[in-house]
C-alpha positions as CSV (number, residue, x, y, z in Angstrom):
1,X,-67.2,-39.5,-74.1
2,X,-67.4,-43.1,-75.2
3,X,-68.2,-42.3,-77.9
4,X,-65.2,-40.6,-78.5
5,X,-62.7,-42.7,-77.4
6,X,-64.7,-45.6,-80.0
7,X,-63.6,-43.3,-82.8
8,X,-59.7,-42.8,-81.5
9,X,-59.8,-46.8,-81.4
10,X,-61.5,-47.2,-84.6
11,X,-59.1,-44.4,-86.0
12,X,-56.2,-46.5,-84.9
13,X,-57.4,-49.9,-86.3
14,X,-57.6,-48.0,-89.5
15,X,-53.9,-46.5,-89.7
16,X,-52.5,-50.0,-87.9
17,X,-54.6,-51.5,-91.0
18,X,-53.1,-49.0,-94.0
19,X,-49.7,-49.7,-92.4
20,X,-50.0,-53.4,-92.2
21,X,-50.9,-53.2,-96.1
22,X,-48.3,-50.9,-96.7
23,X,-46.1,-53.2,-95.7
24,X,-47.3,-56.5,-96.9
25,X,-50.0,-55.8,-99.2
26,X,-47.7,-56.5,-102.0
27,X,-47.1,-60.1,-100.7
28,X,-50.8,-60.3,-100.5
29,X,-51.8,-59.6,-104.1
30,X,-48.8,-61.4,-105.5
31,X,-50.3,-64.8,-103.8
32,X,-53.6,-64.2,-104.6
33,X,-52.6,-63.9,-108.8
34,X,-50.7,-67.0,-107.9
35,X,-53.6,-68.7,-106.7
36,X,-56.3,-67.0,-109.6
37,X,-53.2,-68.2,-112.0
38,X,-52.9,-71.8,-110.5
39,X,-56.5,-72.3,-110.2
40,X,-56.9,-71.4,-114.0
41,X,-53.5,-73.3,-114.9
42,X,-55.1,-76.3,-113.1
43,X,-58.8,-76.0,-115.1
44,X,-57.2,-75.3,-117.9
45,X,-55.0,-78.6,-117.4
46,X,-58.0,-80.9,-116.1
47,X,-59.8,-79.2,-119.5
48,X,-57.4,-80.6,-121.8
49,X,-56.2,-84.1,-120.1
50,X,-59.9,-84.5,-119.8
51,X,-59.9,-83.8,-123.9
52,X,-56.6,-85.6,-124.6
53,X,-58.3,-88.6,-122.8
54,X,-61.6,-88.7,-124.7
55,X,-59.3,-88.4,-127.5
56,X,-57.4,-91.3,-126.5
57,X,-60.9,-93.4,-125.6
58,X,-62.3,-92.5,-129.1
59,X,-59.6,-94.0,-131.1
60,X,-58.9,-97.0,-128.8
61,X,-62.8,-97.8,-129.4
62,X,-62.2,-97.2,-133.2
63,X,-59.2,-99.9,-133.2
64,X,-61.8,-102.5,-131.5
65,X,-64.1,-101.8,-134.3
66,X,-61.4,-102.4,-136.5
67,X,-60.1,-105.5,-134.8
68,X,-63.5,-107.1,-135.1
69,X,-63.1,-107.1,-139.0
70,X,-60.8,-109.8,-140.0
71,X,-60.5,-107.7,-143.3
72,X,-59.0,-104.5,-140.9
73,X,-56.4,-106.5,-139.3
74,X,-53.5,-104.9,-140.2
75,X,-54.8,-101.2,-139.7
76,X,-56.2,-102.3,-136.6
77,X,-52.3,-103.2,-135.1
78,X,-51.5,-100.0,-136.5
79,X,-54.0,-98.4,-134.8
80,X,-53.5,-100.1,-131.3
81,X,-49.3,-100.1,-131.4
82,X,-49.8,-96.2,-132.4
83,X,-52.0,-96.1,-129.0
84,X,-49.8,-98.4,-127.2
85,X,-47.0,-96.2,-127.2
86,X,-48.4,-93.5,-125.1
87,X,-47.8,-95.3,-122.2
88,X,-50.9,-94.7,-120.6
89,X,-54.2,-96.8,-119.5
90,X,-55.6,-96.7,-122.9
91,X,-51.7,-97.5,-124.1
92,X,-52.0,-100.8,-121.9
93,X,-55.3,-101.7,-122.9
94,X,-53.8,-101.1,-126.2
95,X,-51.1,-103.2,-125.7
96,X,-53.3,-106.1,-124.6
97,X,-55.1,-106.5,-127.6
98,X,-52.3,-105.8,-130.3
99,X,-51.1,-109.1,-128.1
100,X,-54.3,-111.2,-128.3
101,X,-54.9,-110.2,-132.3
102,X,-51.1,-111.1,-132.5
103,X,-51.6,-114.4,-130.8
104,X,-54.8,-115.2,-132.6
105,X,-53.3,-114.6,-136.2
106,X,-50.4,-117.2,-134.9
107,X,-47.7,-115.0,-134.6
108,X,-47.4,-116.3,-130.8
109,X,-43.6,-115.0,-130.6
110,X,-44.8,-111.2,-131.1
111,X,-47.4,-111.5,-128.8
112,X,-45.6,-112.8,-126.2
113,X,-43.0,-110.1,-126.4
114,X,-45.6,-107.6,-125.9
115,X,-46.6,-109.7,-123.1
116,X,-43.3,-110.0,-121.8
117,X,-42.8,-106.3,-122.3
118,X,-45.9,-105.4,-120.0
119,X,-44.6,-107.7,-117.2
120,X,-41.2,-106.1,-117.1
121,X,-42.3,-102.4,-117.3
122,X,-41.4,-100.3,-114.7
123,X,-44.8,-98.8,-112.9
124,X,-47.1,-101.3,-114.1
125,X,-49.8,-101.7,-111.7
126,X,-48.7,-105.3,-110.5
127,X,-52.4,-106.7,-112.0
128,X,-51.3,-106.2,-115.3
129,X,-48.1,-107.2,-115.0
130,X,-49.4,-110.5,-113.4
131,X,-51.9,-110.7,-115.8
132,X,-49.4,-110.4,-119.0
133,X,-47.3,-113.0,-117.2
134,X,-49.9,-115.7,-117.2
135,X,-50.6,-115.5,-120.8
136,X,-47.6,-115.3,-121.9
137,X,-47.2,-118.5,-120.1
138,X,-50.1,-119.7,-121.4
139,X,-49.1,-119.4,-124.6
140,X,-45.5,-121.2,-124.4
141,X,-47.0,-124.0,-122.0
142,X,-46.4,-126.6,-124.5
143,X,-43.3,-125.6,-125.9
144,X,-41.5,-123.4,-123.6
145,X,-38.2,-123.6,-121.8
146,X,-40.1,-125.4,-118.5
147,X,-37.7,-124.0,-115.9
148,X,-38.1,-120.5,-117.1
149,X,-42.2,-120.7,-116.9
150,X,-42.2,-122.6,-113.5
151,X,-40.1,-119.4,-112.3
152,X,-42.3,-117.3,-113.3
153,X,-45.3,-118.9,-111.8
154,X,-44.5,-119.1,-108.8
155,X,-44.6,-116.0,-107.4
156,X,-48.1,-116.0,-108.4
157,X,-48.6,-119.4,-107.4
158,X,-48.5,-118.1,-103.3
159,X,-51.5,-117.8,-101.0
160,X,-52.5,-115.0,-101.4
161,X,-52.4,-114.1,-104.6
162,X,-55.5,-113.3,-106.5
163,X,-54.2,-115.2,-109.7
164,X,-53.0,-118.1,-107.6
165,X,-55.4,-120.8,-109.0
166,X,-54.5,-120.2,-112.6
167,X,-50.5,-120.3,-111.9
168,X,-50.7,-123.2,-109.7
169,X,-53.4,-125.1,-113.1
170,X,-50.7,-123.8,-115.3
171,X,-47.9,-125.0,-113.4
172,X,-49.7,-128.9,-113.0
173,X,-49.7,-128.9,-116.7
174,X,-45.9,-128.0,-116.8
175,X,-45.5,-131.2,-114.6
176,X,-47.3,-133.0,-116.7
177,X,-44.5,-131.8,-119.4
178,X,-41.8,-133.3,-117.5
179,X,-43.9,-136.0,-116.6
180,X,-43.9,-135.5,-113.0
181,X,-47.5,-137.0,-112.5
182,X,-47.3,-136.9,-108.9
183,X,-46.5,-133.1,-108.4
184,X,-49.5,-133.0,-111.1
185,X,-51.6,-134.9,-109.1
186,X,-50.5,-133.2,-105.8
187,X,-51.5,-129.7,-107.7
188,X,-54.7,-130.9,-109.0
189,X,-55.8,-132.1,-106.2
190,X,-55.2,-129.0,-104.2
191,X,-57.0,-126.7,-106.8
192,X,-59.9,-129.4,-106.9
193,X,-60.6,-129.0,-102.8
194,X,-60.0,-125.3,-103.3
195,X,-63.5,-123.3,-102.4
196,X,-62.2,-120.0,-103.5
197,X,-60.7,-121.3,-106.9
198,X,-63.1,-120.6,-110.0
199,X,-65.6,-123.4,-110.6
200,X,-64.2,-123.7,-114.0
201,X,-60.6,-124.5,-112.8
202,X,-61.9,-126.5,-110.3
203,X,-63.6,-128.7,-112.9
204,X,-61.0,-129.4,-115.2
205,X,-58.5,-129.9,-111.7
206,X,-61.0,-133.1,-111.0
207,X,-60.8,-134.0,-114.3
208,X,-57.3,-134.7,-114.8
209,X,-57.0,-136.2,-111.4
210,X,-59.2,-139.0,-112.9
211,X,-57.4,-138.8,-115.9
212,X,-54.1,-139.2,-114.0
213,X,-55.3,-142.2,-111.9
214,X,-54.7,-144.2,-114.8
């Protein structure tokens, strides 16, 4: 007799069951061709970002080549704008060294614009934009409008900030412009007693507080 009733039971799991996916089978196998479709959509996207970025790697190491060549200069800024422009980490990588083979060739005012560029970029991971701040400051220390440079150091010149050390050397030597030896000294002597300031900074920091004691 159990027996029995176990197959009415079973019978009626098995017509609730063919109802249920009657009913919402449809739904099912519509979100499971959305899922096999996403899934493959998704491969086939990580395939070919994962391609477009080897491509991208491959001819950003091929303008380095050709930036070590003083002969391949001019293809090699070719190269590296052409890379620059597709706004991606390769593109500011890019960017970077069209500025420093810009800067080395003396053409200081095209470098810095890149430079300048990177720093004012919306969604710039703030490193780089820091970074492309400090040499572009770097390179208009000695002839730059002073005002303009000191404002731009000194948000990176807070505790705090990883790049503090080099904004507050840089902005000692912009005192030093307006010959403001005290606020030099006072700046100096700061990054001098500074532990967590690079050893190099530190060194030239002692340096020109001898230097200013004259």
């Amino acid at each position: 007799m159990a027996d029995i009733f176990q197959e009415v039971d079973d019978d009626l799991k098995k017509d609730k069951a063919t109802a249920w996916w009657k009913r919402y089978g449809r739904y099912v196998i519509a979100v499971a061709v959305l899922l096999v479709a996403g899934t493959a959509g998704y491969q086939a996207w990580t395939a070919y970002d994962l391609n477009q970025r080897s491509e991208r790697s491959d001819a950003y190491a091929e303008a380095l080549a050709l930036a070590a060549e003083p002969s391949s200069e001019a293809e090699a800024l070719s190269n590296l704008s052409e890379i620059a422009s597709n706004g991606d980490t390769y593109g500011m990588l890019a960017s970077f060294e069209e500025a420093r083979l810009l800067a080395d060739a003396d053409r200081t005012d095209e470098a810095v614009a890149i430079w300048d560029r990177i720093a004012a970029e919306q969604g710039n991971d703030q490193a780089f934009g820091s970074v492309a701040t400090l040499l572009a400051v770097m390179h208009q220390v000695d002839d730059g409008d002073v005002a303009s440079l000191k404002a731009r150091l000194e948000p990176l010149a807070v505790t705090g900030s990883a790049f503090r050390p080099t904004a507050t050397e840089l902005l000692a030597t912009l005192a030093l412009r307006e010959n403001d030896k005290q606020t030099a000294r006072d700046l100096f002597t700061e990054l001098a007693d500074d532990l967590t300031a690079p050893a190099g900074i530190r060194a030239r920091a002692t340096q020109m507080i001898e230097a200013l004691k004259d």
